[in-house]
C-alpha atoms as an extended CHARMM CRD file, in Angstrom:
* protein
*
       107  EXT
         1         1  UNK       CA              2.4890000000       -7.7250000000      -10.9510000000  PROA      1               0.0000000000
         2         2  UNK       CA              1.8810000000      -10.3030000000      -13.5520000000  PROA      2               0.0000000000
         3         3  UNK       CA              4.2480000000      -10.2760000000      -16.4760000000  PROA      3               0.0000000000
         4         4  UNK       CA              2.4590000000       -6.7690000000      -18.8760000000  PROA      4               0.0000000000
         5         5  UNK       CA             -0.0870000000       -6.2470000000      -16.4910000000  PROA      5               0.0000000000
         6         6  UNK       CA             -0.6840000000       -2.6570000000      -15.4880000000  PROA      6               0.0000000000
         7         7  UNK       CA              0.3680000000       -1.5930000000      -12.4150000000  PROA      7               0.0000000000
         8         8  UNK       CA             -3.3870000000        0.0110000000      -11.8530000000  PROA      8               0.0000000000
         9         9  UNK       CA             -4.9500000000       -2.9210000000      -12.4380000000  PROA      9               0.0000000000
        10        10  UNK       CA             -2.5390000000       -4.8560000000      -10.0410000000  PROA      10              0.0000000000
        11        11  UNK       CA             -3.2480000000       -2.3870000000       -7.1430000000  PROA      11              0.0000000000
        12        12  UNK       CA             -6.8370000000       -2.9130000000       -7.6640000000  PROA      12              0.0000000000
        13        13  UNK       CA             -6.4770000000       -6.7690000000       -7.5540000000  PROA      13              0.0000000000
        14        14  UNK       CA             -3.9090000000       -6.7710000000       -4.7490000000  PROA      14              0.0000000000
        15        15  UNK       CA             -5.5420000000       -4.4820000000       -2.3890000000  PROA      15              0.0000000000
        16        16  UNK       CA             -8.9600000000       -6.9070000000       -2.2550000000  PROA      16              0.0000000000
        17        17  UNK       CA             -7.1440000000       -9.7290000000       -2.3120000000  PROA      17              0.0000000000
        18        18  UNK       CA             -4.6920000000       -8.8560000000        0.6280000000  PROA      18              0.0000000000
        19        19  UNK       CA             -6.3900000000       -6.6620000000        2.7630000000  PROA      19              0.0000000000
        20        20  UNK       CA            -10.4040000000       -7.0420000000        1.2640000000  PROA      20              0.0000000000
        21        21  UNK       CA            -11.0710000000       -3.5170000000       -0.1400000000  PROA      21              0.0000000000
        22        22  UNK       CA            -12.5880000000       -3.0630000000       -3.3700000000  PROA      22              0.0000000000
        23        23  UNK       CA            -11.1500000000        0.1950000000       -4.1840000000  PROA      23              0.0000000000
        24        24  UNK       CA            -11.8620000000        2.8360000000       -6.7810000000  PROA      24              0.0000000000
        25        25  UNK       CA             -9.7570000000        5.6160000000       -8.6930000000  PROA      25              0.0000000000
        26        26  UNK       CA             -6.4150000000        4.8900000000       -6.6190000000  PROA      26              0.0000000000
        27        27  UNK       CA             -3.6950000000        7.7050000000       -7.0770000000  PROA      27              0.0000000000
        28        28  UNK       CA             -0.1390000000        6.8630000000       -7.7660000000  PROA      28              0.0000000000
        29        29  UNK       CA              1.9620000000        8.8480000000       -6.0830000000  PROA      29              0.0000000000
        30        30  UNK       CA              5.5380000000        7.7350000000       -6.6540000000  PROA      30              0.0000000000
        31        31  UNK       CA              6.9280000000        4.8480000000       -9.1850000000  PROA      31              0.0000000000
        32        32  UNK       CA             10.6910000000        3.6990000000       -8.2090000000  PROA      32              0.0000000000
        33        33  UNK       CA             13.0180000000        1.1570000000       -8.7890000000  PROA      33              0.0000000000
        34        34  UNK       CA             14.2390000000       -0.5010000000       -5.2650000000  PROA      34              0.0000000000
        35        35  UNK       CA             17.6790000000       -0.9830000000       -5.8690000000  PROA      35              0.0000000000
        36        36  UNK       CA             18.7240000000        1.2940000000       -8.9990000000  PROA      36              0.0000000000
        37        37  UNK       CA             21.9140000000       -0.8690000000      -10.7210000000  PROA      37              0.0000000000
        38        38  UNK       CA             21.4090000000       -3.6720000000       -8.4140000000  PROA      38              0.0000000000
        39        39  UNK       CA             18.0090000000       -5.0420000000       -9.2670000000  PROA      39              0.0000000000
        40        40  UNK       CA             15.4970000000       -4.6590000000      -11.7600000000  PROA      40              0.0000000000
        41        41  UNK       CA             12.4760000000       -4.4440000000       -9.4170000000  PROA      41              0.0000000000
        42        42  UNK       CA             10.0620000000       -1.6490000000       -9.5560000000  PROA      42              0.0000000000
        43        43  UNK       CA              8.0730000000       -0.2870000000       -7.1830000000  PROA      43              0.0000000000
        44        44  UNK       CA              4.5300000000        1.4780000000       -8.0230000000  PROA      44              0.0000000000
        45        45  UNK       CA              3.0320000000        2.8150000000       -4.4390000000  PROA      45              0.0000000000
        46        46  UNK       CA             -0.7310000000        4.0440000000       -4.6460000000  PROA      46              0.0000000000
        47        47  UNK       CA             -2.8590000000        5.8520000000       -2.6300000000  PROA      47              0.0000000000
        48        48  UNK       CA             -6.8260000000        5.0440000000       -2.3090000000  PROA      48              0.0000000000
        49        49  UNK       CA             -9.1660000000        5.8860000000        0.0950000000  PROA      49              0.0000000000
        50        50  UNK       CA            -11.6870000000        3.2310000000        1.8080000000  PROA      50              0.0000000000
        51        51  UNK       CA            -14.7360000000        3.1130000000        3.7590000000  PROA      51              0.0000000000
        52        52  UNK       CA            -16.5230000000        0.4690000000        5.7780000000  PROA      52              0.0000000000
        53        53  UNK       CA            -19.0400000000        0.0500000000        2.7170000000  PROA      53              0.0000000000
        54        54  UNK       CA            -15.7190000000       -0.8960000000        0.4120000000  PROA      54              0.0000000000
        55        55  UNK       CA            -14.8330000000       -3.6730000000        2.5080000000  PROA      55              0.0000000000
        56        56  UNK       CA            -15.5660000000       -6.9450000000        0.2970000000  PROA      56              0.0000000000
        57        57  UNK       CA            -13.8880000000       -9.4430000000        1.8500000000  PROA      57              0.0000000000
        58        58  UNK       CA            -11.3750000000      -11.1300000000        4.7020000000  PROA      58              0.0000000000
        59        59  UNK       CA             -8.5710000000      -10.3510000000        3.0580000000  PROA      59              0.0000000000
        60        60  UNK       CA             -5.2220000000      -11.5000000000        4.1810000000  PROA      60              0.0000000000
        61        61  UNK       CA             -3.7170000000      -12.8810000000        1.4410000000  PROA      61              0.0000000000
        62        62  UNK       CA             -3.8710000000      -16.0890000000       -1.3020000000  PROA      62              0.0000000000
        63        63  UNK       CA             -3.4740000000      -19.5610000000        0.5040000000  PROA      63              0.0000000000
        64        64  UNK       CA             -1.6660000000      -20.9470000000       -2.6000000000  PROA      64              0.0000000000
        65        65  UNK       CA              0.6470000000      -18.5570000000       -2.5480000000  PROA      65              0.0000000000
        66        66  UNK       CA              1.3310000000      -18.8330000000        1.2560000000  PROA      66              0.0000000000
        67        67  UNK       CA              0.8730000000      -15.6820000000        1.8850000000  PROA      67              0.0000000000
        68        68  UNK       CA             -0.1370000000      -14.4860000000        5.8210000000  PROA      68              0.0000000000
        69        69  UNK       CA             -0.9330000000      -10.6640000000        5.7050000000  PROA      69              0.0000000000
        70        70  UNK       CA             -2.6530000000       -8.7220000000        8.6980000000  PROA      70              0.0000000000
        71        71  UNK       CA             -3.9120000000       -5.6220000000        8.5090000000  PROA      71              0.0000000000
        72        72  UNK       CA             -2.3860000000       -2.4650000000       10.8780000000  PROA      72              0.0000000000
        73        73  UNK       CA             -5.1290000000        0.2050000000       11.5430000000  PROA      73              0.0000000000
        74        74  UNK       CA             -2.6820000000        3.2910000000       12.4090000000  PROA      74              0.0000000000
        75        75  UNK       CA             -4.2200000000        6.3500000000       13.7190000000  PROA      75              0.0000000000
        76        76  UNK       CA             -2.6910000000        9.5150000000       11.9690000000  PROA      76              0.0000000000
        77        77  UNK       CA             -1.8570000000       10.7070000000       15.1730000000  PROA      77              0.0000000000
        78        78  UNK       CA              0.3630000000        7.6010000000       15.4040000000  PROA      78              0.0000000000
        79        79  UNK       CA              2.4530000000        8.0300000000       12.0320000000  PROA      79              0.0000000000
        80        80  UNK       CA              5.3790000000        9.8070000000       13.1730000000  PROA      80              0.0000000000
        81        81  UNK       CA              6.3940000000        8.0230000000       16.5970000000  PROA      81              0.0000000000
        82        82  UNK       CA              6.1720000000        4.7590000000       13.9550000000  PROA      82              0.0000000000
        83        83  UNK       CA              8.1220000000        6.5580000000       11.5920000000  PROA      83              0.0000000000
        84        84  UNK       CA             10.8730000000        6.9790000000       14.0930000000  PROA      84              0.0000000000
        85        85  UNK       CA             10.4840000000        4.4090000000       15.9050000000  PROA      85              0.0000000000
        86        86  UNK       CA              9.0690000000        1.1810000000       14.4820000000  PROA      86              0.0000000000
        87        87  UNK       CA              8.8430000000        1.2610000000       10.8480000000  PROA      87              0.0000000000
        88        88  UNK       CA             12.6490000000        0.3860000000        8.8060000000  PROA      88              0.0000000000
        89        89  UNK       CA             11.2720000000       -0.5970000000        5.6800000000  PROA      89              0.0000000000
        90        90  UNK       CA             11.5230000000        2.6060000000        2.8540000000  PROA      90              0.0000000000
        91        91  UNK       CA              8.6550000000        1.9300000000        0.7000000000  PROA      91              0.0000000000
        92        92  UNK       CA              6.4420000000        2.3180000000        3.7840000000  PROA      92              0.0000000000
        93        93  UNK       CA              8.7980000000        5.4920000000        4.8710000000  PROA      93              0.0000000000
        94        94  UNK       CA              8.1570000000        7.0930000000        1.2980000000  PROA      94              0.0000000000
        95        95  UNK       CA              4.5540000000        6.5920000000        1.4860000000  PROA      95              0.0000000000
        96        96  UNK       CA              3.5010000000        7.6450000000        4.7610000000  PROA      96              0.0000000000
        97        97  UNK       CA              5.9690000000       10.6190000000        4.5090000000  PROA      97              0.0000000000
        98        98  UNK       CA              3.3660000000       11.6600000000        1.4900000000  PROA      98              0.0000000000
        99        99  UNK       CA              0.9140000000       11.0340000000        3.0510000000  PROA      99              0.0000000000
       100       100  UNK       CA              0.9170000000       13.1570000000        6.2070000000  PROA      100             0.0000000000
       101       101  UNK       CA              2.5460000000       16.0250000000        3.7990000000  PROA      101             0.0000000000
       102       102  UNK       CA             -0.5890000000       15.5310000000        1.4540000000  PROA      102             0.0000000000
       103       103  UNK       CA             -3.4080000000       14.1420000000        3.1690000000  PROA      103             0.0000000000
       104       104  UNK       CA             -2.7960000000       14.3010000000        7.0680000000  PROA      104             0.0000000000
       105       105  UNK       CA             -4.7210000000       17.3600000000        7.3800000000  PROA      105             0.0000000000
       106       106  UNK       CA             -7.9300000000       16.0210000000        6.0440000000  PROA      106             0.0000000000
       107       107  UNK       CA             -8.0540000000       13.3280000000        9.3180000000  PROA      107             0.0000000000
């Protein structure tokens, strides 16, 4: 996030610029800091649905900022055998544990 920029309009921004979806009323589910005492780094994690019609661009990333991100199509029947066995980083964790308790069922 840029310095008093609001997280909503950062998730907006950062989602077409990293993965190239234009997306529209995303909901935040949780708001954290990483490392409470140790850092002062916050964490905002969204949730937005897309469809084909939303995609706007390539996506992966800013070249000036070196940045080199793929995206990873999971199927929801796929989330837990990567939650237990592939995925170790615990922003991801937290929000694909909300998701399949508040979404899953819709897929």
């Amino acid at each position: 996030m840029e310095k008093n920029e609001c997280p909503l309009t950062c998730v907006v921004r950062e989602t077409e610029e990293e993965v190239g979806y234009l997306i529209f009323q995303p909901e935040q589910i949780f708001n954290f800091y990483t490392s409470p005492g140790g850092a002062t780094e916050r964490c905002y994690l969204f949730y937005a649905e897309v469809a084909a019609k939303d995609k706007t661009s390539k996506g992966g990333g800013v070249a000036s900022e070196k940045e080199d991100i793929k995206l990873i199509k999971l199927p929801v029947t796929e989330i837990e055998s990567w939650l237990s066995e592939k995925i170790i980083d615990a922003k991801t964790i937290i929000a694909l544990q909300w998701f399949l308790a508040k979404q899953a069922k819709k897929f």
